[in-house]
N, C-alpha and C positions, 0 to 999 in steps of 0.2 A: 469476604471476597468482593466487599461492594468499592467501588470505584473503580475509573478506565487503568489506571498506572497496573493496579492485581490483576487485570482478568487474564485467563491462562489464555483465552480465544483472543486478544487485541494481536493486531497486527502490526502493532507498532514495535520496534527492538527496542528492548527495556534492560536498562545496565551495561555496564562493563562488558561482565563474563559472559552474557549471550552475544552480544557481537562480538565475540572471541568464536566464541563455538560458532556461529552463524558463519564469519568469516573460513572456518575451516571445511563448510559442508558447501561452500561456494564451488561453483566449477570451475573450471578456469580457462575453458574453451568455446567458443560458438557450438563445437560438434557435440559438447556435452551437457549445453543449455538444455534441458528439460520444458519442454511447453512453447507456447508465442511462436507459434510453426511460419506463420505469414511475418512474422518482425524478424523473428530471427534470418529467414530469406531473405526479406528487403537491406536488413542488414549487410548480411554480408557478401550481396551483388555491391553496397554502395564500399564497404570495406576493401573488397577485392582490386573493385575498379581502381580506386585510389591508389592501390600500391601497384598494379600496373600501369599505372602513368607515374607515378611515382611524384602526384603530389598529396599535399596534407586533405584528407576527408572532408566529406560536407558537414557544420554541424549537427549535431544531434538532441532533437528533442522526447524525453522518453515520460510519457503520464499513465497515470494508473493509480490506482490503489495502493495502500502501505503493505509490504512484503512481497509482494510481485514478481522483483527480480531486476526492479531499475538499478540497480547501485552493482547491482552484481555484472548487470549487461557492460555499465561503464569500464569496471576493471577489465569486461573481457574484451572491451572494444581497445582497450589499452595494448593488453597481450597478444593481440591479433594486428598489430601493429608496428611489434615492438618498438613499443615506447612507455616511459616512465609515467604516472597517473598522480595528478596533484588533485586535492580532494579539498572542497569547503562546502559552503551552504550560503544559502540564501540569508537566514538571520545573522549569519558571523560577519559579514561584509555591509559596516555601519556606515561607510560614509566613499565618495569616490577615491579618495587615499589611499582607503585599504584594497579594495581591487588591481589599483595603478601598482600597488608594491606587490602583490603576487601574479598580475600581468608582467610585468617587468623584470620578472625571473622565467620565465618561461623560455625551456629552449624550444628551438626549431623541432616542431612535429607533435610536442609535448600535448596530452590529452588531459584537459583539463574541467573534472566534474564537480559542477555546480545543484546539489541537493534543496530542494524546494525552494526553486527558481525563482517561483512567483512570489515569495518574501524579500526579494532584492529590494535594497532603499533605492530610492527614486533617482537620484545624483548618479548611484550606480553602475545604477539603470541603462541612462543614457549615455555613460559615458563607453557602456559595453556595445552597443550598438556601433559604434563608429570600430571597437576593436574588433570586433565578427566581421566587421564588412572589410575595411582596409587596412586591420593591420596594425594598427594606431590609436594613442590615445593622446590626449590634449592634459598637460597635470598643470593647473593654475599654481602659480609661486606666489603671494602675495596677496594683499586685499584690501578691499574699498579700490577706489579710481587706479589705484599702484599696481594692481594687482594683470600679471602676463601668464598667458597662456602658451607653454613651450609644449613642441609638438615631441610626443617621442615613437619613435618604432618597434615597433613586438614582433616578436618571431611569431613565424605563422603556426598558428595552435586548432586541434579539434575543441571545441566546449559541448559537452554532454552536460546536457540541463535535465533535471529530474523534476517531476512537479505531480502532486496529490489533488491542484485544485486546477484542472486546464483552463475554468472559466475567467481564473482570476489574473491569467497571463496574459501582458498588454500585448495586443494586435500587432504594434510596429516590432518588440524582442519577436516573437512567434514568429511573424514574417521572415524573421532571418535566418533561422535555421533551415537546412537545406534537408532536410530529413525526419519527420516529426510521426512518434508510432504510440499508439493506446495501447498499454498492457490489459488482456482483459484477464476476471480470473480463470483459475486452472479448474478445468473437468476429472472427475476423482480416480480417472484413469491415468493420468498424467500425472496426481500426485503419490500414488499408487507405486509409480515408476522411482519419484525424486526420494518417497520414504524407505523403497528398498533402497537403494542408495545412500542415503542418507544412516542405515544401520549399518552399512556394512562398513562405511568410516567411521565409525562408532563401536565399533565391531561388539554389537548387538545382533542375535538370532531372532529372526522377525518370518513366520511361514505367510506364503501369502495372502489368506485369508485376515491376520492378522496387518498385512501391511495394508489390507482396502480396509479394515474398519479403521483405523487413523486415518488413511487419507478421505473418509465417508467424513469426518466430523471435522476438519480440517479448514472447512467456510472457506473451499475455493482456494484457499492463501498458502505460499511452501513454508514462508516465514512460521507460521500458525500448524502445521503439520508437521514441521524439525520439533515445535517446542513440545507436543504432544506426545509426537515417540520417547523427547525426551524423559516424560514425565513416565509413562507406562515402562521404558526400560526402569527408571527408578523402583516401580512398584514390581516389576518381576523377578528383579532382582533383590529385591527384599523379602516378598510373599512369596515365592517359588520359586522356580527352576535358571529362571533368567530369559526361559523362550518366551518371544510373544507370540500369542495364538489369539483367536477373534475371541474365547470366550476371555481371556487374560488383560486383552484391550478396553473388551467392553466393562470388566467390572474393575479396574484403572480411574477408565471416563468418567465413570459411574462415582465415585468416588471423588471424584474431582468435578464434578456437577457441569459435565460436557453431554448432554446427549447424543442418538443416534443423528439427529438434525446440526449439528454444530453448535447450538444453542446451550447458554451457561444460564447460572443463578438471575445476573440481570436481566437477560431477554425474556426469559422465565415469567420472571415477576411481572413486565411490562404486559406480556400476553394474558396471563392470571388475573393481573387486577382490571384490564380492559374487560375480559368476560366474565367475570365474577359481579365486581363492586358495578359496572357501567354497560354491562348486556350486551358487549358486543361492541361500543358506542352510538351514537361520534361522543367525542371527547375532547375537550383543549388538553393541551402539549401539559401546560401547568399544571392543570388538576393531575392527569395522568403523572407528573411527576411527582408530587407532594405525596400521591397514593403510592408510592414506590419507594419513598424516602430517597431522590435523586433530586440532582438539580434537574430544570427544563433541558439543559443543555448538556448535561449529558445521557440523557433519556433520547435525546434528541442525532445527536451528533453518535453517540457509542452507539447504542440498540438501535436505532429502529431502521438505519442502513441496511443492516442483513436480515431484518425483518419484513421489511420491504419486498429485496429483492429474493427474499423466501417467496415471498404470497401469503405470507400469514399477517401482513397489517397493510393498509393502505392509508394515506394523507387525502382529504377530500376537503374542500372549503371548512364545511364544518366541523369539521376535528378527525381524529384519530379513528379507524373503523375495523373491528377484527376482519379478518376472511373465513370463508366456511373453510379452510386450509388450519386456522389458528383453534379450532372448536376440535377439529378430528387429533389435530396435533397433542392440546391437553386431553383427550377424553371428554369432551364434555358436549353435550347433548344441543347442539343450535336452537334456539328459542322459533318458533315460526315466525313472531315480531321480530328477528334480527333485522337491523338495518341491510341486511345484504343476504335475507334470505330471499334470493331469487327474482331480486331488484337489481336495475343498474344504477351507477352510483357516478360521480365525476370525479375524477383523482386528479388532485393537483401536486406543485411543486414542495407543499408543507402549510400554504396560507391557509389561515381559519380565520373565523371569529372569538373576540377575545371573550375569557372564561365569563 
């Protein structure tokens, strides 16, 4: 189970057939959006307004976390508009040519969602700026001294940009969006609500003690709680009845090395060998990796996110440092010497000293 691509908890859509199923457990309305109570509002006062003046929306900027419900918001800001929804990404759109050629099919009103924005190449980039703002893009024929720049006109379009990284989106694209909302994650009440839901298009028996233990280990994410239920219907319908019930869930998870925390084999291991092999810490990133058989970067970028923002590890100049959070977590008895037995400590953004 070791690597980010396997882990049952990533949030990321892995393959084909779950963005199949994922695409079917989508809603396909504002009113049936589950969660983001203040976006979804702000939404759809700017949606509304729009079609009663009856022009095209302001753009939309939507950041958060993988699985959140960006890509899902776009289709429904489509639906809510009726209008047709053209779909790319940030890495598919290599040079300003290929933007000019699916700018340049765009009809009037068309919503057009751009997936991890802040990967746009730089040529792109700029040449989307002047489309956002007037309508228009400049496509150069030619080149060296020969080379003219003919203006041409685009029908006026929504662009719903999606992005994982907000810090990494320049200033002047950000600026132009007229509309711009943080997904935060979901509270296990909320997903509570999307995994009965989510059974019942699946038409899986799920009691609701059983639908709060999947959405209890579900790390916030719906993405991460559809693929779970998916996994426990598997097992109930092979091991039993086909109902899920909490004790059914939990030895599912249990089996699939999900605890009641959200935490899998890798985050496991990273909390294990910090309090075991290193006391607690601090620790560099590196050593803590090698002791885990990971890279730095994925010990780094995979675990220790929701580790973090568990409270069971903290980043501090000098490395890596359990919490008395990560000590109760495994059972294991806090040292008096821990670094953070009843000290304060200085957290920073991940900078240490090297090993």
């Amino acid at each position: 189970m070791s690597g980010e691509g396997e882990r049952l908890v990533s949030a990321d859509a892995e393959g084909a057939e779950e963005q199949v199923i994922e695409a079917a457990l989508r809603p396909k309305r504002l009113d049936d959006f589950v969660g983001q109570e203040r976006v979804r509002e702000q939404l759809s006062l700017v949606l509304r307004g729009a079609l009663r003046r009856g022009r095209t929306p302001d753009h939309v900027l939507l950041s958060g976390g993988p699985g959140l419900g960006k890509t899902t918001l776009a289709m429904i800001i489509a639906a809510e508009l009726g209008q047709p929804l053209r779909i790319s990404s940030g890495p598919a759109i290599e040079r300003a040519g290929d933007l000019a050629a699916v700018l340049s099919t765009l009809a009037e009103g068309e919503v057009l969602f751009l997936d991890e924005i802040h990967r746009l190449a730089r040529p792109a980039e700029e040449m989307l700026y002047m489309a956002m703002e007037d309508f228009r893009v400049d496509v150069v024929v030619g080149k060296g001294p020969g080379a003219t720049a003919i203006p041409l006109d685009i029908a006026p379009f929504t662009l719903v940009g999606a992005t994982t990284r907000a810090g990494m989106l320049p200033g002047p694209l950000r600026d132009r969006f007229g509309f711009v909302a943080h997904m935060d994650f979901y509270e296990p009440a909320e997903l509570e609500v999307i995994v009965r839901r989510s059974a019942r298009l699946l038409d899986v028996e799920i009691t609701d003690d059983g639908a709060a233990e999947v959405a209890g280990r579900s790390r916030g994410t719906p993405r991460i709680a559809n693929r779970l239920l998916r996994r426990v219907r598997d097992y109930a319908e092979v091991r039993a009845d086909g109902v899920i019930t909490r004790d059914l869930a939990r030895a599912a998870l249990k089996l699939y090395e999900v605890d009641e925390r959200g935490l899998d084999r890798l985050d496991r291991a990273v909390l294990a060998s910090l309090l075991r092999k290193f006391g607690g810490g601090p620790v560099g990133l590196s050593t803590l990796a090698v002791s885990v058989g990971e890279e730095p970067e994925t010990v780094e970028v995979v675990a220790e996110p929701f580790l973090v923002r568990q409270g069971l590890l903290a980043r501090t100049p000098r490395g890596r440092i359990a919490t008395p959070a990560a000590w109760a977590h495994l059972g294991l008895a806090q040292p008096a010497a821990s670094p953070m037995a009843g000290t304060l400590f200085e957290v920073d953004d991940g900078a240490e000293r090297p090993d």
